[in-house]
C-alpha positions, 0 to 999 in steps of 0.5 A: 144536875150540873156535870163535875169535871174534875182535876187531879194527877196521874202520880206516874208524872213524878216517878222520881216522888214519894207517895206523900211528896205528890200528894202534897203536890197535888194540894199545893196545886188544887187538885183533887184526886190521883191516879196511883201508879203500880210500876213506882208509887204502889207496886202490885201485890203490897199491901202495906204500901198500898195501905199507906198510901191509901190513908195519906190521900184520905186524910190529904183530903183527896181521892183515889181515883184509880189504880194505874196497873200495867197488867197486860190482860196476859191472864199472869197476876191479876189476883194480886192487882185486884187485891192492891186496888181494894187496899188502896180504896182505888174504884177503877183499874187501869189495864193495858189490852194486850201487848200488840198494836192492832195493826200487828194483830190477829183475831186469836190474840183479840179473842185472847185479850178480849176474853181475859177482860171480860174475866178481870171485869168479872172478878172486879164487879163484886168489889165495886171496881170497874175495869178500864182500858188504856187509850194507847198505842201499842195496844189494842186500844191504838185506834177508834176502830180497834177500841171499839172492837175490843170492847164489843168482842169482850162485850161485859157491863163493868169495862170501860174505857180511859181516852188521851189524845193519841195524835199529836200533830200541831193544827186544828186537823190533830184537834178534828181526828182527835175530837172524832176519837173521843166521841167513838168512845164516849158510851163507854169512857170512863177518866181521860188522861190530860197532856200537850206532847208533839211528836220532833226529830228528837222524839216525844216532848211535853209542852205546856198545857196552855199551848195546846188549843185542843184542850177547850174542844175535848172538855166542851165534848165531855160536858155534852154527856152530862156525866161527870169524869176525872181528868188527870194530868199525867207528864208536865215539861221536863217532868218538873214539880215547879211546872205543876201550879201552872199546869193545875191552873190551865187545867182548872180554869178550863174546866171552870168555864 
């Protein structure tokens, strides 16, 4: 069976869009599925809007491909989650393992978070959707070694993890460390999140997709598990809607060749 990479969005890209106004982004632009955000687009625990949303993707033509909650694996209001996934159709959730970095963490609050996402995968299972950490910094999820942990401490069949490129240094070191980050996570990987930020004296900023040389080496590993997966731009330059055609096509004629 030939592996399906697929294209969508990460709807959190354009905050400042309504619901329709990205879904018909995402048509305009080719891309197949969303990721809906709970801070903005489908905040948690209302269902009229997630219902919403959820019948004007499907009848787009698009998909749901998960809900990107910012639950914190706190134990606080996942009930409400769980329920605003299942109105909007979403097969996965996005959660983030904890507030701390692991370098500012102990083994009680790895135990903590651990054990609440073992306690949320078992919650979800029966309904059909699958738990999914946050490849990200500030987590517990911030390195190839702590995600690793994390996930062998919580040790439950229905969580897995999203993977992005944490290291954003220009040259083929960043590709190397990042390459070696995704590979640790492939057993249990399930969306991965598509950018081209640098770290600058100003901060964080987002840059082209076809200037980022990584890309071809990430997507070259993923066809390798001959599994199929989403991969979802989040965050375009200046967080414009007119650079989206441009960055879909990157994307889409990387994961056409």
């Amino acid at each position: 069976m030939r592996v399906m990479l697929r294209p969508g969005l990460v709807s959190i890209t354009y905050r400042a869009l309504a619901p329709r106004e990205i879904i018909e982004l995402c048509q305009q632009t080719h891309l197949e599925g969303i990721e809906w955000g709970a801070d903005v687009h489908v905040p948690s625990g209302d269902e009229t809007i997630s219902r919403e949303v959820a019948q004007l993707t499907k009848e787009a033509g698009l998909e749901t491909v998960c809900y990107g909650s910012y639950y914190r694996c706190d134990g606080q209001g996942f009930e409400a989650v769980l329920d605003t996934a299942l109105h909007l159709g979403a097969p996965l959730i996005r959660v983030w393992a904890g507030d701390k970095g692991s370098a500012r963490s102990d083994e009680e609050n790895l135990k903590r978070v651990a054990d609440d996402l073992a306690r949320i995968s078992t919650l979800a299972a029966p309904h059909g959707i699958t738990i999914a950490t946050e490849y990200h910094g500030g987590t517990l999820t911030d390195t190839r070694e702590s995600c690793a942990r994390l996930h062998e401490e919580a040790s439950h069949p229905n969580l897995k993890t999203l993977w992005q490129p944490l290291r954003r240094a220009i040259g083929d070191a960043k590709t190397e460390e990042n390459s070696d980050d995704l590979r640790a996570v492939l057993s249990f990987l399930s969306n991965v999140h598509v950018y081209h930020w640098i770290e600058t004296s100003e901060g964080r900023k987002a840059l082209p997709l076809v200037q980022d040389a990584s890309w071809p080496h990430y997507i070259e590993i993923l066809r390798g598990i001959g599994q199929n997966r989403w991969l979802l731009l989040e965050f375009v330059p200046d967080n414009a809607p007119e650079i989206l055609p441009s960055e879909s096509a990157v994307l889409r004629n990387l994961l056409a060749e």
